[in-house]
MARBA-3410 file (N, C-alpha, C, O; in Angstrom, 1 decimal):
50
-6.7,22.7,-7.7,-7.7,22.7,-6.7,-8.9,22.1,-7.3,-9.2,22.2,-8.5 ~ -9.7,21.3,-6.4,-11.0,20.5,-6.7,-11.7,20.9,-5.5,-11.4,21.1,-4.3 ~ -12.8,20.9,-6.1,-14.2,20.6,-5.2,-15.5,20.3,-5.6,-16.1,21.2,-6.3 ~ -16.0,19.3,-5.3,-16.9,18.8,-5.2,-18.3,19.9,-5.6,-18.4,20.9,-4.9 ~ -19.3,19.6,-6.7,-20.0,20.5,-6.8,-21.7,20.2,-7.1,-22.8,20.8,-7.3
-21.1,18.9,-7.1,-23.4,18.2,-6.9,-22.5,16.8,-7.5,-21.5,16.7,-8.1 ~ -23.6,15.5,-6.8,-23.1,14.2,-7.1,-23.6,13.9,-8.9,-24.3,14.5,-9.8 ~ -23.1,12.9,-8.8,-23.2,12.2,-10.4,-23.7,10.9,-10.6,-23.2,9.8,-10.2 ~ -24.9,11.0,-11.3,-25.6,9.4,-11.1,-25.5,9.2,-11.9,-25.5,10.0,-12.8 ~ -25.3,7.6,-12.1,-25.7,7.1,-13.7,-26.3,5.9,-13.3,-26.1,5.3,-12.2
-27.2,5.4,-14.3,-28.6,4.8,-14.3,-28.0,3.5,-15.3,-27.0,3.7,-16.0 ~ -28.5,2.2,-15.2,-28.6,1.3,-16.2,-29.8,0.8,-16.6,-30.5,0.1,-15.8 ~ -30.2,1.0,-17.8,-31.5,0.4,-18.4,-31.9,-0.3,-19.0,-31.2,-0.4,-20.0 ~ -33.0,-1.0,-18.9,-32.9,-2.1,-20.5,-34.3,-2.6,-20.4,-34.8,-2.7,-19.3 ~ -34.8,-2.9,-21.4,-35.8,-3.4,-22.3,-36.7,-5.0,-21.0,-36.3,-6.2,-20.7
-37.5,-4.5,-20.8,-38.1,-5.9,-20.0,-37.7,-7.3,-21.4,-36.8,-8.2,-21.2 ~ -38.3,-7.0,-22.4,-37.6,-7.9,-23.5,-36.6,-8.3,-23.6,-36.3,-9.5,-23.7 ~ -35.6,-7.1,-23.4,-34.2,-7.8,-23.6,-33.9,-8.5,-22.5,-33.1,-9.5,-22.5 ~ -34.5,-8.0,-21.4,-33.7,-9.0,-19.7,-34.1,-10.1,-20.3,-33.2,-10.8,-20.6 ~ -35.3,-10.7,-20.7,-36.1,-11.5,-20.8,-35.4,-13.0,-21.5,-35.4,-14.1,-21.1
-34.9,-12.0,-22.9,-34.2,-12.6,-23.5,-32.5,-13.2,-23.8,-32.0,-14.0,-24.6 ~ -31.8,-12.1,-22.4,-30.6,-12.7,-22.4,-30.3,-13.4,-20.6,-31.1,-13.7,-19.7 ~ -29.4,-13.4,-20.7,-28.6,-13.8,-19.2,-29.0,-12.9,-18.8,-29.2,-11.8,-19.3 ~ -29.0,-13.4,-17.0,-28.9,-12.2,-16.1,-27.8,-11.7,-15.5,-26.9,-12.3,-15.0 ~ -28.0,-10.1,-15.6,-26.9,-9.3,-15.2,-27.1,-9.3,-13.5,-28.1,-8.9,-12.9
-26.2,-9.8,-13.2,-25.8,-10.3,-11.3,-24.7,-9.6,-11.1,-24.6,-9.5,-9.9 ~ -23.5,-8.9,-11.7,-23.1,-8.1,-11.3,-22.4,-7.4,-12.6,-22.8,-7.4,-13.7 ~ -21.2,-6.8,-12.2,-20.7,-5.3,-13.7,-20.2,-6.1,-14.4,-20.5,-5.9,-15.6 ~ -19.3,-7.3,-14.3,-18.6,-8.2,-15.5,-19.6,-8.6,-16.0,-19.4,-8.6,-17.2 ~ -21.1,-9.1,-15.8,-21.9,-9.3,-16.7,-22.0,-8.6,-17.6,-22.0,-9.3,-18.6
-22.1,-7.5,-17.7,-22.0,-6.8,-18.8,-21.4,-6.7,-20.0,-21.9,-6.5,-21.1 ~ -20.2,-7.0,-19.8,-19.3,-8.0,-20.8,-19.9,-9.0,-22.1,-19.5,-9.2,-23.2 ~ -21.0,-9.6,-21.5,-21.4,-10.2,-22.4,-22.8,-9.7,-23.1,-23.5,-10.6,-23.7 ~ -23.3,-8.4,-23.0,-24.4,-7.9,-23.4,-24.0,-6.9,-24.8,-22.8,-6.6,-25.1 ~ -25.4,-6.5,-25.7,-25.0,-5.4,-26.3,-25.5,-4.3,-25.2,-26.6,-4.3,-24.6
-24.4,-3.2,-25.2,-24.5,-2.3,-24.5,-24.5,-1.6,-24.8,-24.4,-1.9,-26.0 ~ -24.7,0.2,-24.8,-24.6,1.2,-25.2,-24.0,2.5,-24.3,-24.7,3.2,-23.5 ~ -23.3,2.6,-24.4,-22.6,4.0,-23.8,-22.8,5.4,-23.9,-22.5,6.1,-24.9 ~ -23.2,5.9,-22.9,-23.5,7.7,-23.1,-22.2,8.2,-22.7,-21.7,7.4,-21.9 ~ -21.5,9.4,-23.2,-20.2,10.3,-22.0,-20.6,11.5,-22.4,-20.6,11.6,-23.7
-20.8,12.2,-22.1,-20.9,13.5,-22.2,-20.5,14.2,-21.5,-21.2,14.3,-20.5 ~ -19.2,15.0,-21.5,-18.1,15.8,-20.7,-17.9,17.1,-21.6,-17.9,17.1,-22.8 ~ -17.6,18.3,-20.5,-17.1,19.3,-21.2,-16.0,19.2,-22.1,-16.0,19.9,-23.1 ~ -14.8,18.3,-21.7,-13.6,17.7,-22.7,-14.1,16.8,-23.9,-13.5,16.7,-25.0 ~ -15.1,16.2,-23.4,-15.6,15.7,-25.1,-16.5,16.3,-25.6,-16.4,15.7,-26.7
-17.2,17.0,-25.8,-17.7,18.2,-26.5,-16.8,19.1,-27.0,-17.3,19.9,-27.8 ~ -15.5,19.3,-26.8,-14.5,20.2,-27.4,-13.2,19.4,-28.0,-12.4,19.8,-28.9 ~ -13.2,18.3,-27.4,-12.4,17.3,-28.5,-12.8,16.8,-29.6,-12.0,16.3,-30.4 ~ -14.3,17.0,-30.0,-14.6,16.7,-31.1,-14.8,17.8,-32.0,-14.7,17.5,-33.2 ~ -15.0,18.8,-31.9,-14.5,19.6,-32.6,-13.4,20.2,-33.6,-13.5,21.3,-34.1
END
């Protein structure tokens, strides 16, 4: 069983600098060619690393 229990946003950020300084990101494969950084924070990964 599932249900739905508050939505989930995630945000992308970056440095007026960095836009400045690389290609523009126009859509998600752009990304591909940036340094990126990844957050995950899940109840399964807080107990898989353990």
């Amino acid at each position: 069983m599932a249900r739905k229990l508050a939505p989930y946003r995630l945000l992308l950020c970056a440095a007026p600098a960095y836009l400045a300084a690389h290609p523009p990101i126009t859509c998600l494969s752009d990304l591909a060619a940036h340094n990126c950084l990844g957050f995950v924070h899940t109840e399964f990964r807080a107990q898989s690393q353990t």
